[in-house]
N, C-alpha and C positions, 0 to 999 in steps of 0.2 A: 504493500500500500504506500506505503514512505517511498518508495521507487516513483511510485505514480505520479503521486503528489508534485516532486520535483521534476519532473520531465512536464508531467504541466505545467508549471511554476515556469521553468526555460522557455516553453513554448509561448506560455503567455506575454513573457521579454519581449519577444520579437515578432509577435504579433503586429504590434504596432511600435514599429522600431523611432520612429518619432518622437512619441510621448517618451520611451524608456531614454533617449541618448536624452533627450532636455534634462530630465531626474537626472541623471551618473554627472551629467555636465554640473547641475546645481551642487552636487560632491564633488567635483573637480575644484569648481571653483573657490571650492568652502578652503580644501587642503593645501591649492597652492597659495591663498592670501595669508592661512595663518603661520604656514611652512616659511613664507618670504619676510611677514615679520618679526617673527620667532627668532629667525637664522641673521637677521638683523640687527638687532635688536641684541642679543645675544655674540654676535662679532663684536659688537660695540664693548661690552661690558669685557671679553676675552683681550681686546686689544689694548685696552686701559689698562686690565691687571699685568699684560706682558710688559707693555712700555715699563709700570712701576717697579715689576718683580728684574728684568732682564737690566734694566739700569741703574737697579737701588737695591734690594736686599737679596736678590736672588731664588730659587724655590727654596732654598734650605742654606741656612748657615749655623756651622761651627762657632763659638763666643769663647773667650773666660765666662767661666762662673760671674763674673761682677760687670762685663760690660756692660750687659745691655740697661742695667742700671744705675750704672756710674763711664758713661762713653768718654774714659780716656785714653790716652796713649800709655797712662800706667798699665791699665787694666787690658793691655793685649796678651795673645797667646805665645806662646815658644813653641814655634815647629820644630819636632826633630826631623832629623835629616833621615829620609826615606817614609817616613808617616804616610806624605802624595804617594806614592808608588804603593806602597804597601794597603792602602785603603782603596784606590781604584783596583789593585789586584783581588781581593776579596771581596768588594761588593759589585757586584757584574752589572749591578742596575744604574751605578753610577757612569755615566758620560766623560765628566771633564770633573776636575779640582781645581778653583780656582781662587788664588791663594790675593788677599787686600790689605793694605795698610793705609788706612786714611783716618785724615783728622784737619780741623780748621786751622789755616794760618792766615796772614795776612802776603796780597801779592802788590808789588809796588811794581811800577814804569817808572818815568822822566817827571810826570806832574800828579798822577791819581795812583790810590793804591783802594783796593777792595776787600774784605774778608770772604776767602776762596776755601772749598773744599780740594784737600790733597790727596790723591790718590794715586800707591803705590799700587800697580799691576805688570802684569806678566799678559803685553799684549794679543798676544797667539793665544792663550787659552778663554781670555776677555772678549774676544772678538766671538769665541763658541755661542756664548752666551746671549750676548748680546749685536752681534757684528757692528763693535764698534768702529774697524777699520774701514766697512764701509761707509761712515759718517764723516770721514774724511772730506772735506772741500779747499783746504790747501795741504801742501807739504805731507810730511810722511811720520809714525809713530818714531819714537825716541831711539837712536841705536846706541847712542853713548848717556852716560851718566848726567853728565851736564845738559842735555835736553830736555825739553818740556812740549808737550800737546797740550794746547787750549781751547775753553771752548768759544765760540765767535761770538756771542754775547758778551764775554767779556773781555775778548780781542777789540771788538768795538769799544767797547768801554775806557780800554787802558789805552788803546790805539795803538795795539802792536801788531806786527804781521811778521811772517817768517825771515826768521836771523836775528829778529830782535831780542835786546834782552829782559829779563822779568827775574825781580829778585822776589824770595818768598821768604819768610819771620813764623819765627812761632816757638811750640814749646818742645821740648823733645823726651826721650824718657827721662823720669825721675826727675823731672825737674832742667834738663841739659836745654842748652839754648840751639835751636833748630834754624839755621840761617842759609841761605845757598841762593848761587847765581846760575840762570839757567838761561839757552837761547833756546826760541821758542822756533820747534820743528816741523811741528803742525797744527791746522785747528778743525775742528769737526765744528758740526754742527747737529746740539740734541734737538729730541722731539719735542722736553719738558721745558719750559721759559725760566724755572728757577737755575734747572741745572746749565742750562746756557749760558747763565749770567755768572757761574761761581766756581764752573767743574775747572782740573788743573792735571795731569796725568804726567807720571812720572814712571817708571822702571820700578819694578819691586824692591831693586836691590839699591836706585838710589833715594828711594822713599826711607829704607832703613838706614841708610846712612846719612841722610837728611833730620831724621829722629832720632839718631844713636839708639836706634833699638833691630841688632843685628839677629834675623831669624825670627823676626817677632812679627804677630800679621795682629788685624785687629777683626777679622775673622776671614773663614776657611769657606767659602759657598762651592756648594755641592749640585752641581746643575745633573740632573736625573738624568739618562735617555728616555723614557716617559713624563715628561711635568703632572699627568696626571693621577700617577702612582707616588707622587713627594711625600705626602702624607704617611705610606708604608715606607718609602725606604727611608724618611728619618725618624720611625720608630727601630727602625734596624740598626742605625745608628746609636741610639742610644742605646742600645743594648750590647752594643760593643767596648770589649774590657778597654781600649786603649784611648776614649774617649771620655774613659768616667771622670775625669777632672776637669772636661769643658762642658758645654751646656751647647745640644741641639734647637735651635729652630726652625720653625717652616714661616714662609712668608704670611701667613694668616696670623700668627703670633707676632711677628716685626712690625706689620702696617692693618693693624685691627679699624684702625681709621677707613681704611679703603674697604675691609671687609664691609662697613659697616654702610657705604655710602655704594658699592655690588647689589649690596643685599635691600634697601632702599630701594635702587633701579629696579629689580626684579620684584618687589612689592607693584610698584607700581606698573611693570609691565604686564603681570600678573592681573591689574584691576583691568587695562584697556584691552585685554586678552577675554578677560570673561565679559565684555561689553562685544566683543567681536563676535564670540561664540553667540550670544542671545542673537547680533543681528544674522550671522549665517544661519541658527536655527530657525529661526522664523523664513527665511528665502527657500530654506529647503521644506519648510511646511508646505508654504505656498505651494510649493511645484505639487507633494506628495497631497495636498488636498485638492488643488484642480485635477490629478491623475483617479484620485478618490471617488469623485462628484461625476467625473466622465463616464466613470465605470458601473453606477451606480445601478442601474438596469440591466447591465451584464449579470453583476451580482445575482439579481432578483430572478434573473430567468434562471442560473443556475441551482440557487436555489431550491425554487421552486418546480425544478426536475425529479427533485430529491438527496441533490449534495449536499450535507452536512455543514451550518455553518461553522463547526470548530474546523472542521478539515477546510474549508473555503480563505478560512483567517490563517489556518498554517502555509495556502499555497501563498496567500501575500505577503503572510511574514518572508517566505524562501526567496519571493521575487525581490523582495525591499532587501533580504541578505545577499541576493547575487548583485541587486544596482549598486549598493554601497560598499562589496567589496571593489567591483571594478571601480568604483569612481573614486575611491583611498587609490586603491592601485596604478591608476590613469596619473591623480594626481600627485602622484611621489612620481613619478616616471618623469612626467612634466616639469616638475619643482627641480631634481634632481641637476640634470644641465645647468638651468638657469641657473643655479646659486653656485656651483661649480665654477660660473664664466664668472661671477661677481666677486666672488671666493680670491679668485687669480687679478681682477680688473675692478677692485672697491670701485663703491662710486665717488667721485670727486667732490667737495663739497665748495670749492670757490675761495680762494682770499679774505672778502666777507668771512665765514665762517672760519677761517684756519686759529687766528687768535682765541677762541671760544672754547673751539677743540683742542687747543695747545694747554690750556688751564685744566686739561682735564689726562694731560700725559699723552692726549692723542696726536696723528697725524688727522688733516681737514679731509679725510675721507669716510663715507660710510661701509665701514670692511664688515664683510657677512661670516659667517660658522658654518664650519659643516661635523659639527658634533652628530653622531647618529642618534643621536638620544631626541635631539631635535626632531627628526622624522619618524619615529619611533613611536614620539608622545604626540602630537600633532595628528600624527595618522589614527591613532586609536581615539582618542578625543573626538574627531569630527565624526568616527566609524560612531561611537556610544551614542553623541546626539543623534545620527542621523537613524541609530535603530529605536530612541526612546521617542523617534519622531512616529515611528511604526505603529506604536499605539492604537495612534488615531483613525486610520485605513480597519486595523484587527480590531475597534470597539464601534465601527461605524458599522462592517457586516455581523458582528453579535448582536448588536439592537436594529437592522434591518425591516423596514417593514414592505416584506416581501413582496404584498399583493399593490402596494403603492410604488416600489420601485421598478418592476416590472411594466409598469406600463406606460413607466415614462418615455 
């Protein structure tokens, strides 16, 4: 009988193939609007956290015990020599190590001087992370001691350009005085307007000897080959004997502020989501009760032949379950490409907007997601409305009035 059922139900499809492609189309259309700004919407919030994690705390960083609540140049680590090697050898999940020494000094030119963030790195692993070398716009990263990369906000600032020189002031461990002359090599250019204005890059090794703190970093970031597994492998970290005297974090612990202003966005995406949902469930009513009302006398004759109307309401539930799967299925198919080419080609957002979106760690572009979890939920969502839209079709032939529909 359930054999039967469905082979009518198909047949009933295409009966009038007209009426059925408008319905699958009204679920096409449901899947690609909330697929496109889901995937939007959601680039957005991805791109924000990468600009701040890939430029600022990393997924995962190594501390002293006392940094993160006393950020000084006392309170850095002591690397032993092999620890890098010996921790990317062990934990398979990690990518790169990438070892920093920064802290505030003050940088001076001919007439203006700024308080600048210092930053000892190990360009080639820096650039994994965050490709910083491709932010390059003049000159080249540091090869000797005495150079410095800056960032063009505050090249502009000081009015230096490559060859000139930049003396930098400050404190160094334990109290040592932190001084040094440096010609300036290169200058990037960041995404973030603060760090434009302040960053300073120097060689690891002559960050430490700028500090007199020889071997000493002020933490160890741990960039994953998954970012989205950070979570498991810095609890793996800390369960590592050679680690028990420093302190793991993951960027959700470093920049709680941003967690909290992600999680805000997605409140609020979440409201204009279920305002979308109401409007696409009612369009797809629409369709499913003009399809309803057309049939209405179909019903009544059937009926009234002697088909049962519970079996009459399972063949439409089976037809409303085949239009709505092909029409989830049509539209992820459809969706698919599209966000793909968007994915690869953000949209641009104009000059107008780049300042707006710079306050926010972004580049002035709308960059889209292709998390799968995004099509995933999206797809089952508009599939759930459009079956509890089903309802109405399966309680209009239960209360039937047979001898009046028949002879419409």
């Amino acid at each position: 009988m359930i054999k039967t059922i469905i082979v009518l139900a198909w047949r009933n499809l295409w009966r009038n193939k007209r009426r059925t492609w408008i319905t699958i189309s009204s679920v096409v259309f449901a899947v690609v609007l909330a697929l496109f700004l889901e995937s939007m919407d959601r680039g957005s919030q991805e791109g924000m956290v990468r600009n701040s994690v890939q430029f600022g705390t990393g997924y995962i960083q190594i501390q002293d015990t006392l940094y993160n609540s006393e950020p000084s140049i006392d309170n850095t680590l002591w690397l032993p020599e092999g620890l890098l090697a010996d921790l990317q050898t062990s934990h398979t999940e990690i990518a790169t190590l990438i070892p920093r020494l920064q802290a505030y000094g003050l940088a001076a030119a001919d007439e203006k001087s700024r308080v600048v963030m210092i930053n000892g790195i190990d360009a080639e692993r820096e650039h994994v992370l965050n490709g910083l070398q491709d932010r390059l716009i003049e000159g080249a990263f540091a090869s000797e001691n005495n150079q410095i990369v800056i960032a063009a906000g505050l090249a502009d600032y000081l009015g230096l350009s490559i060859g000139d020189t930049m003396v930098l002031l400050g404190q160094g461990f334990h109290g040592a005085t932190a001084a040094g002359k440096y010609a300036v090599s290169g200058i990037v250019q960041h995404p973030m307007p603060e760090m434009n204005q302040s960053m300073t890059y120097l060689s690891i090794e002559a960050a430490q000897w700028l500090f007199d703190a020889e071997q000493r970093l002020t933490s160890l970031i741990v960039h994953p080959k998954n970012p989205n597994r950070h979570a498991q492998l810095a609890q793996t970290l800390r369960e590592d004997e050679r680690l028990k005297d420093y302190t793991v974090y993951t960027w959700e612990e470093l920049m709680p502020e941003l967690v909290r202003t992600v999680e805000f966005d997605q409140v609020a995406t979440l409201i204009f989501l279920w305002i979308l949902y109401v409007v696409i469930g009612f369009g797809i009513f629409g369709t499913v009760l003009t399809m309803t009302l057309e049939r209405e006398k179909e019903f009544g004759v059937l009926i009234s032949v002697g088909m049962h109307k519970w079996k009459l309401a399972l063949v439409i539930f089976i037809e409303t379950l085949a239009i709505n799967s092909i029409g989830v299925l049509v539209g992820l198919l459809i969706s698919l490409p599209v966000i793909l080419y968007f994915y690869h080609n953000p949209i641009p957002l104009g000059e107008d907007m780049a300042g707006i979106m710079e306050e926010y760690g972004m580049d002035a572009v709308l960059p889209f997601s292709l998390d799968p979890e995004i099509f995933l939920q999206q797809g089952i969502i508009i599939f759930i409305i459009s079956m509890v839209i089903t309802i109405y079709p399966m309680a209009r032939v239960m209360g039937l009035n047979v001898l009046k529909a028949a002879r419409k």
